[in-house]
Kinemage of the C-alpha trace (Angstrom):
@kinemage 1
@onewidth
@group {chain A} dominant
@subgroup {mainchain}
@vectorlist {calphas} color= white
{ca unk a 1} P 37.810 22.602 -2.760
{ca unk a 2} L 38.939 20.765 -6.257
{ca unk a 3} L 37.620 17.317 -5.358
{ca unk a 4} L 34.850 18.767 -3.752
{ca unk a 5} L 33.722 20.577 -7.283
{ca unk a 6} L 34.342 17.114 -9.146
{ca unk a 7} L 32.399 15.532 -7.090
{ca unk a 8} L 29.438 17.980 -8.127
{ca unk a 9} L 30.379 18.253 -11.669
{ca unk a 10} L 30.045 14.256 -11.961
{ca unk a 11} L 27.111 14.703 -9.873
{ca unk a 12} L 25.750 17.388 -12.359
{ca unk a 13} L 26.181 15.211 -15.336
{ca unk a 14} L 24.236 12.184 -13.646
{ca unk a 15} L 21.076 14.898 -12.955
{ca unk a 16} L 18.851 13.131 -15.916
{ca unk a 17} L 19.699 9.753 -13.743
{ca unk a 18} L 18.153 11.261 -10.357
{ca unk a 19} L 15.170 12.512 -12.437
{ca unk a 20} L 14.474 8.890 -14.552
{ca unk a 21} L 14.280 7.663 -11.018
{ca unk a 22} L 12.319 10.482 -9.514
{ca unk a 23} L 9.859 9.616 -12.493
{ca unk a 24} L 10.058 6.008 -11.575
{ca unk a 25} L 9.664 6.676 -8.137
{ca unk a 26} L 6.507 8.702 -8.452
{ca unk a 27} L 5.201 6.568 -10.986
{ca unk a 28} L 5.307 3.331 -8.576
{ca unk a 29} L 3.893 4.987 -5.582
{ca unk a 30} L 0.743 6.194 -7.159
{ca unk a 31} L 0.099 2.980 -9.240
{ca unk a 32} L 0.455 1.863 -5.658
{ca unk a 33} L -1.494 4.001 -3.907
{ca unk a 34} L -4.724 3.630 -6.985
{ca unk a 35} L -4.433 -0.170 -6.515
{ca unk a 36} L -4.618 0.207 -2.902
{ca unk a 37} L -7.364 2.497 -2.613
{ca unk a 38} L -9.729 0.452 -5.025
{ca unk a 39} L -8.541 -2.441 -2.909
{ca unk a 40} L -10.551 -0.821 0.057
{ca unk a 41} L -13.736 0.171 -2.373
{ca unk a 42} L -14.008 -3.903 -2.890
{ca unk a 43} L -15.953 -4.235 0.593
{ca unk a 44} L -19.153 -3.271 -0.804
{ca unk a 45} L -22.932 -4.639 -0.866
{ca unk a 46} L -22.745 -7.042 -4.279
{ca unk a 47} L -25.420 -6.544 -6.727
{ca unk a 48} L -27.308 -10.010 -8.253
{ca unk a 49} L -30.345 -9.789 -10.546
{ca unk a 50} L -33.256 -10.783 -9.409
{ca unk a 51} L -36.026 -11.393 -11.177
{ca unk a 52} L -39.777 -10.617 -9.042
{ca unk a 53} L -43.287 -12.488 -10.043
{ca unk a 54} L -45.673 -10.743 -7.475
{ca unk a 55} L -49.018 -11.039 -7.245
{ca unk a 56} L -49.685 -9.173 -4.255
{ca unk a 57} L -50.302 -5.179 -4.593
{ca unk a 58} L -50.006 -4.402 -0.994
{ca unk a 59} L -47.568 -2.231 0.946
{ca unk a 60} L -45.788 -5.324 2.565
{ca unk a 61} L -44.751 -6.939 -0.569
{ca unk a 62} L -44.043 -3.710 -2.398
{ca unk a 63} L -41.324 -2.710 0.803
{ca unk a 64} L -40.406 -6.199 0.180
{ca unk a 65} L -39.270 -5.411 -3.303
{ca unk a 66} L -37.795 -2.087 -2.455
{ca unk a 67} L -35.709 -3.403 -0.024
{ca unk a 68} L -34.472 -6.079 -2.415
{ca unk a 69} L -33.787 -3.392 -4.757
{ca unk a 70} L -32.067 -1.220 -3.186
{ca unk a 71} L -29.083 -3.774 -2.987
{ca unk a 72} L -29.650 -5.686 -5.910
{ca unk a 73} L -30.443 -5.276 -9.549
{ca unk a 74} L -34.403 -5.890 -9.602
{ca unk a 75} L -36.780 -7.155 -12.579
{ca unk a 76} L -40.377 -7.781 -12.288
{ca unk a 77} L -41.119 -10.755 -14.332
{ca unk a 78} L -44.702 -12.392 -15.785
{ca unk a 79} L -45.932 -15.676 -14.659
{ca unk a 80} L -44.724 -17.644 -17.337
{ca unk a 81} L -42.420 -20.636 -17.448
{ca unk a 82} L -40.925 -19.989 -21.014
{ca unk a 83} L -40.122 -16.517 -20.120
{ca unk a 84} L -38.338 -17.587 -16.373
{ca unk a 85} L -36.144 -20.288 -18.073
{ca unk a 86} L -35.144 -18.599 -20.829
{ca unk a 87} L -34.167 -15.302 -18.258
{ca unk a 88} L -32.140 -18.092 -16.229
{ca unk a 89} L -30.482 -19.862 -19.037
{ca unk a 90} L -29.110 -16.306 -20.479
{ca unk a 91} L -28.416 -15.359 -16.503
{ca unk a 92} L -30.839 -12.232 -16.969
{ca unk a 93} L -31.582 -12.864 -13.929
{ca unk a 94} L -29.798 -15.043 -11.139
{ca unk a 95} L -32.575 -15.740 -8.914
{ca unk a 96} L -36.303 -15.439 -8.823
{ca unk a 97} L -38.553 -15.058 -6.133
{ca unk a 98} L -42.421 -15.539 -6.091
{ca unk a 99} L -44.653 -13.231 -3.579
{ca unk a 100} L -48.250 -14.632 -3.478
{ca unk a 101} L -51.309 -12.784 -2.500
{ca unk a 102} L -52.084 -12.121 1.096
{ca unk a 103} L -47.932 -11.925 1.566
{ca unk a 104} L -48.379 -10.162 4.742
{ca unk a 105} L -50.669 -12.459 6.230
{ca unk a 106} L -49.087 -15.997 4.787
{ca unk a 107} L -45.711 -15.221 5.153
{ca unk a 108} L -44.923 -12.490 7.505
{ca unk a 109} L -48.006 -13.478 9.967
{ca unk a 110} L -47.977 -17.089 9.062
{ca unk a 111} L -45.428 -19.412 8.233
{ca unk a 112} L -45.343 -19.903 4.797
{ca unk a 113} L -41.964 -19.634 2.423
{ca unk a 114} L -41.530 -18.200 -0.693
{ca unk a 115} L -41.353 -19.473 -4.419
{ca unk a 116} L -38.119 -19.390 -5.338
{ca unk a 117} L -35.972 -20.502 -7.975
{ca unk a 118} L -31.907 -19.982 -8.670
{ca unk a 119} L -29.283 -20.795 -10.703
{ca unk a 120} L -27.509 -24.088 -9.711
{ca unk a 121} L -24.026 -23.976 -8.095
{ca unk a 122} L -23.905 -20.073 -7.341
{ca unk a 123} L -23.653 -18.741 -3.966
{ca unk a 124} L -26.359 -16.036 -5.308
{ca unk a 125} L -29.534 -17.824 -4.195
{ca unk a 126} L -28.035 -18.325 -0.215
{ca unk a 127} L -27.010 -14.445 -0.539
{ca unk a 128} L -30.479 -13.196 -1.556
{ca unk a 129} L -32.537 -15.608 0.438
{ca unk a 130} L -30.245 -13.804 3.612
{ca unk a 131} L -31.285 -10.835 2.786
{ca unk a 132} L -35.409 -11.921 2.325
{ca unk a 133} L -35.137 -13.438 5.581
{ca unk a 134} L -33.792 -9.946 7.597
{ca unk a 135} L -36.750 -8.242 5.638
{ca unk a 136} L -39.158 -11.005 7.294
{ca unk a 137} L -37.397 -11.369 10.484
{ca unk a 138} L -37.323 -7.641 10.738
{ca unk a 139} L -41.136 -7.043 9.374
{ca unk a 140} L -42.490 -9.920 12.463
{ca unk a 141} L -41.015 -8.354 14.990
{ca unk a 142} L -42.780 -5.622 13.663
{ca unk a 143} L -45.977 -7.139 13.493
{ca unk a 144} L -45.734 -8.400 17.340
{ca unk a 145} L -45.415 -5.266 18.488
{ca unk a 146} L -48.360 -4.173 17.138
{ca unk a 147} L -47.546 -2.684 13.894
{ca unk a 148} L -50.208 -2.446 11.144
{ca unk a 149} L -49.254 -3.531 7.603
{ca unk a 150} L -48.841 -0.431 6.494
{ca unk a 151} L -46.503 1.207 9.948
{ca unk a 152} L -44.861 -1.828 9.171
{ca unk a 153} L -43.425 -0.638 5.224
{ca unk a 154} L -43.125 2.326 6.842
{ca unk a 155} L -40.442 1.214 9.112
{ca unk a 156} L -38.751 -0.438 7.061
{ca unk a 157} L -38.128 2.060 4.953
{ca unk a 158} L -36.713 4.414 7.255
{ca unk a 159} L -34.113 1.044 8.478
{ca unk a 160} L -30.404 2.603 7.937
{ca unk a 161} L -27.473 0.442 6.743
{ca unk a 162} L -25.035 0.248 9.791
{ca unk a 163} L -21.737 2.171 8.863
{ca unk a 164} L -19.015 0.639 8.705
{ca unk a 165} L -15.089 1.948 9.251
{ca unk a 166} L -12.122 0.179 8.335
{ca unk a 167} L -9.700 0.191 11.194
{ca unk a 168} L -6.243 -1.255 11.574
{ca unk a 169} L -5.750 -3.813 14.162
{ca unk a 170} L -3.632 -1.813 16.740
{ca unk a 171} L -5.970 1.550 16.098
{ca unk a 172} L -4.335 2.699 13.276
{ca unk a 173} L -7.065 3.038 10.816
{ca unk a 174} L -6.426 2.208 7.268
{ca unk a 175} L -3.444 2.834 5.686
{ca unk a 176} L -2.616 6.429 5.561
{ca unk a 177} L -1.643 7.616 2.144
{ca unk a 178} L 1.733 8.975 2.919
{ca unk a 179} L 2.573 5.542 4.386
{ca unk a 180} L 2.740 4.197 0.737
{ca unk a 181} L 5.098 7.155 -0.008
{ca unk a 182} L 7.597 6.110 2.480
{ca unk a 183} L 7.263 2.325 1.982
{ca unk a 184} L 8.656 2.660 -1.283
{ca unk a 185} L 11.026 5.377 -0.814
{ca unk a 186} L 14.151 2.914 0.080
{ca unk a 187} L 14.116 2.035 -3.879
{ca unk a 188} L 15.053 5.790 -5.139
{ca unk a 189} L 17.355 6.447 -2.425
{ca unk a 190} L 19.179 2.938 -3.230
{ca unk a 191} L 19.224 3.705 -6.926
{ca unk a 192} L 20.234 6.863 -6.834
{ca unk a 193} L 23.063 6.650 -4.078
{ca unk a 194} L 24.508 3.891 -5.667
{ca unk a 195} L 24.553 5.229 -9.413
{ca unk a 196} L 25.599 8.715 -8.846
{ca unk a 197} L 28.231 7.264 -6.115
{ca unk a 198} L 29.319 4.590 -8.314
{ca unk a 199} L 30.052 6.996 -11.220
{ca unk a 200} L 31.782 9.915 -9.273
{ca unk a 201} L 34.193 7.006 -7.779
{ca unk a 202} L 35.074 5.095 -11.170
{ca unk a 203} L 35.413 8.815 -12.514
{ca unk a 204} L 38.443 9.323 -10.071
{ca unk a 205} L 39.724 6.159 -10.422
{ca unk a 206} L 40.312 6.514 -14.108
{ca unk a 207} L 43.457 6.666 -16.278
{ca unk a 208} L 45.935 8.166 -14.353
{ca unk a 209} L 43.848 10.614 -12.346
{ca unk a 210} L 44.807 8.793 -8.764
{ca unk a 211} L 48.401 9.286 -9.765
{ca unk a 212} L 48.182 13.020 -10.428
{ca unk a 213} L 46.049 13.003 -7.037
{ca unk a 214} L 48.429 11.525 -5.273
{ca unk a 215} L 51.405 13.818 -6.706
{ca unk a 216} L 48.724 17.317 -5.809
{ca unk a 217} L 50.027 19.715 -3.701
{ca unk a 218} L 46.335 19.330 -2.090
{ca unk a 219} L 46.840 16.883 1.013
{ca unk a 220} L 45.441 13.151 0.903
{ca unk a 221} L 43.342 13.764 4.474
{ca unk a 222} L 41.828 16.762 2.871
{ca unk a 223} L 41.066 15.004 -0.781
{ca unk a 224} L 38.851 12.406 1.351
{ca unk a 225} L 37.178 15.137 3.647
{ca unk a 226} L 36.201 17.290 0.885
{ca unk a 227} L 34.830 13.921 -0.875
{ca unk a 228} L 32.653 13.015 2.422
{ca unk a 229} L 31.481 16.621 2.327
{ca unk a 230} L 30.669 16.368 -1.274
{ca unk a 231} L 29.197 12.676 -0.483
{ca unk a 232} L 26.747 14.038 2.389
{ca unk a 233} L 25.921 17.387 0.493
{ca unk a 234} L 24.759 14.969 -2.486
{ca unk a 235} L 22.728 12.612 0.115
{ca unk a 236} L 21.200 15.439 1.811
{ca unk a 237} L 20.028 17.247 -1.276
{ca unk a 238} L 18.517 14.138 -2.539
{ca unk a 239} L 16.372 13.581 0.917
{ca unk a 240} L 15.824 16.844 1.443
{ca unk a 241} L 13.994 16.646 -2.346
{ca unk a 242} L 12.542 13.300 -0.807
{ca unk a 243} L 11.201 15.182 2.166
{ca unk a 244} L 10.150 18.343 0.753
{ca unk a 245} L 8.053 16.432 -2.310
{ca unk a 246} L 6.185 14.363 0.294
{ca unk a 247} L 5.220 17.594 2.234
{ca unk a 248} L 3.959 19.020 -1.051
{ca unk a 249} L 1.998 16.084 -1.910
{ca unk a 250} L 0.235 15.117 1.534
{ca unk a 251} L 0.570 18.731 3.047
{ca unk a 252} L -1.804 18.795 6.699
{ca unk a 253} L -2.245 15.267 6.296
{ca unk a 254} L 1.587 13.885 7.097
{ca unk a 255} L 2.639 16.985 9.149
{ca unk a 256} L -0.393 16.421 11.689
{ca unk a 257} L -0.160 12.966 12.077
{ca unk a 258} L 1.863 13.339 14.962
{ca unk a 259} L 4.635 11.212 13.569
{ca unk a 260} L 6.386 13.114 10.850
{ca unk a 261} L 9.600 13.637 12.866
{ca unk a 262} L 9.869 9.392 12.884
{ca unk a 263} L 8.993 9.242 9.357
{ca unk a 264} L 12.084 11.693 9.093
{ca unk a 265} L 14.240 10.012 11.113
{ca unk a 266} L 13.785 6.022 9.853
{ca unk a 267} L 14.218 7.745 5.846
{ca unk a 268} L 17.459 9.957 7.105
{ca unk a 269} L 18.629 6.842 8.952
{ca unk a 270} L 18.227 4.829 5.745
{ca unk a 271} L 19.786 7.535 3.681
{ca unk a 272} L 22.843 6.822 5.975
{ca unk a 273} L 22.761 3.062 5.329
{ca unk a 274} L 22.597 3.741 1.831
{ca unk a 275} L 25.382 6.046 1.650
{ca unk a 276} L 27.953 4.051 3.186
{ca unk a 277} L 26.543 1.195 0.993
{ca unk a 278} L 26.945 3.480 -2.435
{ca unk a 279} L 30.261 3.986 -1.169
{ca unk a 280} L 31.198 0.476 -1.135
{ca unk a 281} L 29.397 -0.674 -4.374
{ca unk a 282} L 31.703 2.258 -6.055
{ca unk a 283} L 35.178 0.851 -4.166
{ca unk a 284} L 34.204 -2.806 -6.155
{ca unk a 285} L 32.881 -1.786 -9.678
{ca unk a 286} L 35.231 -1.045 -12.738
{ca unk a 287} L 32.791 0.030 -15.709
{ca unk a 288} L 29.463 1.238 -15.978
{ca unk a 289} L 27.520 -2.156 -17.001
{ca unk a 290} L 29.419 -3.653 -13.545
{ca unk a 291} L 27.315 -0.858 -12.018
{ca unk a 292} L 24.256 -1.106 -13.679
{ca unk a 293} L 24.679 -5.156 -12.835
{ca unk a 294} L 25.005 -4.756 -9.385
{ca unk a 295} L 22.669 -1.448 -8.319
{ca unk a 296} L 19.792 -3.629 -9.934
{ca unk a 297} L 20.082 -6.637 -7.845
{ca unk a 298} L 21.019 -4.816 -4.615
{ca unk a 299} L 17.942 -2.271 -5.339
{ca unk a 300} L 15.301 -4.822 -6.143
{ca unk a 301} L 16.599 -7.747 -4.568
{ca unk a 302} L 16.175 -5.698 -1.307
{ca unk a 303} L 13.106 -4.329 -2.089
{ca unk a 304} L 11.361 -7.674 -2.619
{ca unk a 305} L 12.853 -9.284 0.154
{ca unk a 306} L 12.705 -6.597 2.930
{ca unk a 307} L 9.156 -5.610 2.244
{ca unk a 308} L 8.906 -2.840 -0.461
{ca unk a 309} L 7.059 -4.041 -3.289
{ca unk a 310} L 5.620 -7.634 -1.727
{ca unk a 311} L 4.307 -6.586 2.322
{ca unk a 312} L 6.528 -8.651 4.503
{ca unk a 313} L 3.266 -10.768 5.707
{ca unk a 314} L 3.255 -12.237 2.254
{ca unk a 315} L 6.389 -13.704 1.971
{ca unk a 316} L 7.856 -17.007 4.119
{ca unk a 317} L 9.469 -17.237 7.323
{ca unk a 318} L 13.217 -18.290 5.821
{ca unk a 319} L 12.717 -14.994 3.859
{ca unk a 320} L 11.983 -13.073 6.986
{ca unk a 321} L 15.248 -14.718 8.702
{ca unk a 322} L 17.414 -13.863 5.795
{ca unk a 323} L 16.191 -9.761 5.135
{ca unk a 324} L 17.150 -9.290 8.551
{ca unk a 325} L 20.573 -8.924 7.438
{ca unk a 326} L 19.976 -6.214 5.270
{ca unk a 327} L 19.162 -2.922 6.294
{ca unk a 328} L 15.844 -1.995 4.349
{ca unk a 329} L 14.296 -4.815 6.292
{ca unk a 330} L 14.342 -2.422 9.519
{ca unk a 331} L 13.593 0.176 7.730
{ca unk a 332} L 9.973 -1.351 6.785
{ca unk a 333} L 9.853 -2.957 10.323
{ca unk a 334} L 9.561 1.119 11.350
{ca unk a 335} L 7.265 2.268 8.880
{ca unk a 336} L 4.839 -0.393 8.993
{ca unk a 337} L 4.937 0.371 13.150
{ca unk a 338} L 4.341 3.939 12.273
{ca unk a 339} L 1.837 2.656 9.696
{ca unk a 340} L -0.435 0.526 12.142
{ca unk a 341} L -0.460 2.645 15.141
{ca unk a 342} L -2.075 6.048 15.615
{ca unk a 343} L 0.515 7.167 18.525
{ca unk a 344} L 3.474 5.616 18.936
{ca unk a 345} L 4.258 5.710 22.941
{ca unk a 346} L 5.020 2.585 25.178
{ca unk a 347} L 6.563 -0.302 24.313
{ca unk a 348} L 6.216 1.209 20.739
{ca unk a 349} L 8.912 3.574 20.708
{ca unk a 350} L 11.411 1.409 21.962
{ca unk a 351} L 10.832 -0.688 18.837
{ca unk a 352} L 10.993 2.151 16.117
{ca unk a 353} L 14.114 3.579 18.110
{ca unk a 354} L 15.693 -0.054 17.662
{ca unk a 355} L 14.646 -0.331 14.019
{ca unk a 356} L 16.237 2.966 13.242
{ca unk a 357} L 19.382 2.281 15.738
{ca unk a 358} L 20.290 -1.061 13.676
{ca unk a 359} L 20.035 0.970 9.891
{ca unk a 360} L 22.531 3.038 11.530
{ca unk a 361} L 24.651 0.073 12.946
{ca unk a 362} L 24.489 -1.265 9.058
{ca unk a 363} L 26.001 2.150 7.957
{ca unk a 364} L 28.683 1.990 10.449
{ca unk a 365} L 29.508 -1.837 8.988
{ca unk a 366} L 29.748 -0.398 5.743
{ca unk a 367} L 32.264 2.001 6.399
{ca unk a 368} L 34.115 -0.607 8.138
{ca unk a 369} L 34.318 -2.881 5.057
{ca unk a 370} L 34.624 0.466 2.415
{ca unk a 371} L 37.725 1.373 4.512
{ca unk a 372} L 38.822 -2.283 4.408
{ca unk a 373} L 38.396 -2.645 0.724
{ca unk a 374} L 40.246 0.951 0.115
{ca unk a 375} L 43.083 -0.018 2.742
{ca unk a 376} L 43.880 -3.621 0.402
{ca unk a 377} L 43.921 -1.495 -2.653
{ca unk a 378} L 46.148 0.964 -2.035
């Protein structure tokens, strides 16, 4: 087991390289995940001032101003016209609204509108006048049925704001957190592969190592088994990690979801297409900063185009064409499947069976053209 050891030694040296990106890894998914979830808080009531001259003490107007309140930011103001320009030209307030006396019987009863004034050009004045005009519309049909003035604020008051859920489009709900988590995971598994990879194969191509390899009483067919077996034991170790930290993190929440076993099989299936493409990007390079060169566009050049960091909606249809040539592309088809559906039966599995089926058709190609590549140099 000689080559098998060097392949862990060189492994072992390269451990502060798996953490960096570990650290990286992490670091992106919950700057992610933070943006995402205050994102969702964004679809809330919006708060205006508004500024309130009343001069009608009863229970109507009063509910009037409560209600107004208790979405926006409310002022009671004095009947004075120095005072209400200079609150509009400092934007104390954004819009001001006049109840007269007798507001119940004038407005609600009767016909009349309220005094109002706004600032010109802001969307503010429609947004608040929608809102007086449920509180009217609300308060009349009140008032038909019978209602007194005072059942009337009554009922209002008790009115509850409608909930509201956010759902995804195909039942899915919004995005699960874990979903980030695996969206993202194709960059660490790329970097990773390809670094530690790419340094354990330049190690054994250096000086004249191959030579005294070649000359070893230890046969060629074993030298390359013992390096797949060192090759998969590094892969599996570094998913298993993978696998093991997203358990810890999301716990009841990814294992009951009822689709943990796909979410295992589309990241195993890319940790396949990954290996057999660290393999090749460690047949072509010579020195380190060839490496570095090429693991950096590979990494991020598939991770923008195939849907990791920019969503896949986002980015043109020639785009689209092209990442579907790569095999992170498919992996992101699967998760965002996985993503938007609750259960994942139908006409559903077929698809996430075919996403994962083609990442494992890309590893197969890239063991074709590794072998190629290490058949013209020897």
């Amino acid at each position: 087991m000689t080559v098998f050891k060097a392949y862990m030694k060189i492994a072992k040296k390269n451990i502060w390289l798996i953490l960096m990106y570990m650290g990286i890894f992490i670091a992106v998914t919950v700057m992610f995940q933070a943006f995402a979830g205050d994102r969702e808080q964004e679809y809330t009531a919006q708060s205006v001032s508004v500024g309130v001259i009343t001069e009608d003490r009863g229970s109507a107007a009063q509910s009037l101003i409560r209600y107004i309140g208790s979405i926006n930011e409310v002022t009671e103001l004095s009947d004075d016209r120095e005072i209400l320009q200079e609150n509009l030209f400092y934007r104390n307030v954004e819009y001001i609204v006049r109840i007269p006396d007798g507001f119940m019987e004038s407005c609600i009863l009767g016909d009349e509108k309220l005094q109002v004034t706004t600032v010109p050009g802001t969307y503010s004045g429609y947004y608040v006048e929608r809102q007086i005009t449920n509180f009217i519309n609300f308060a009349r049909t009140y008032a038909a049925a019978g209602f007194s003035e005072e059942e009337i604020s009554d009922a209002m008051e008790q009115r509850e704001s409608a909930q509201v859920e956010l759902t995804g489009q195909n039942g899915g709900g919004a995005e699960q957190a874990y979903a980030f988590y695996y969206r993202y995971l194709p960059y660490l598994i790329l970097c990773v592969l390809c670094y530690v990879m790419g340094y354990i194969l330049m190690g054994f191509r250096r000086g004249s190592l191959p030579d005294r390899m070649a000359a070893s009483a230890v046969p060629a067919r074993r030298q390359k088994l013992e390096g797949l077996l060192a090759s998969g034991v590094i892969a599996i170790a570094l998913w298993g990690i993978c696998i093991l930290l997203s358990v810890v993190i999301y716990g009841s929440e990814l294992l009951d979801s009822g689709k943990v076993h796909l979410y295992f099989a589309n990241s195993f299936a890319l940790l396949l297409s990954a290996l057999a493409l660290a393999y090749l990007v460690g047949s072509l390079v010579k020195n380190s900063d060839g490496l570095s060169g090429i693991v950096n566009i590979l990494s991020l050049g598939m991770c923008f185009t195939c849907g990791v960091f920019v969503e896949m909606d986002l980015m043109s249809s020639g785009v689209r064409k092209a990442a579907q040539f790569l095999p992170v592309y498919w992996y992101e088809t699967v998760n965002n499947l996985l993503s938007d559906y609750k259960t994942i039966s139908g006409n559903i599995m077929p698809e996430v069976m075919g996403g994962i089926g083609i990442q494992l058709v890309f590893a197969v190609a890239f063991v074709c053209v590794t072998l190629a590549v290490s058949k013209k140099r020897s």
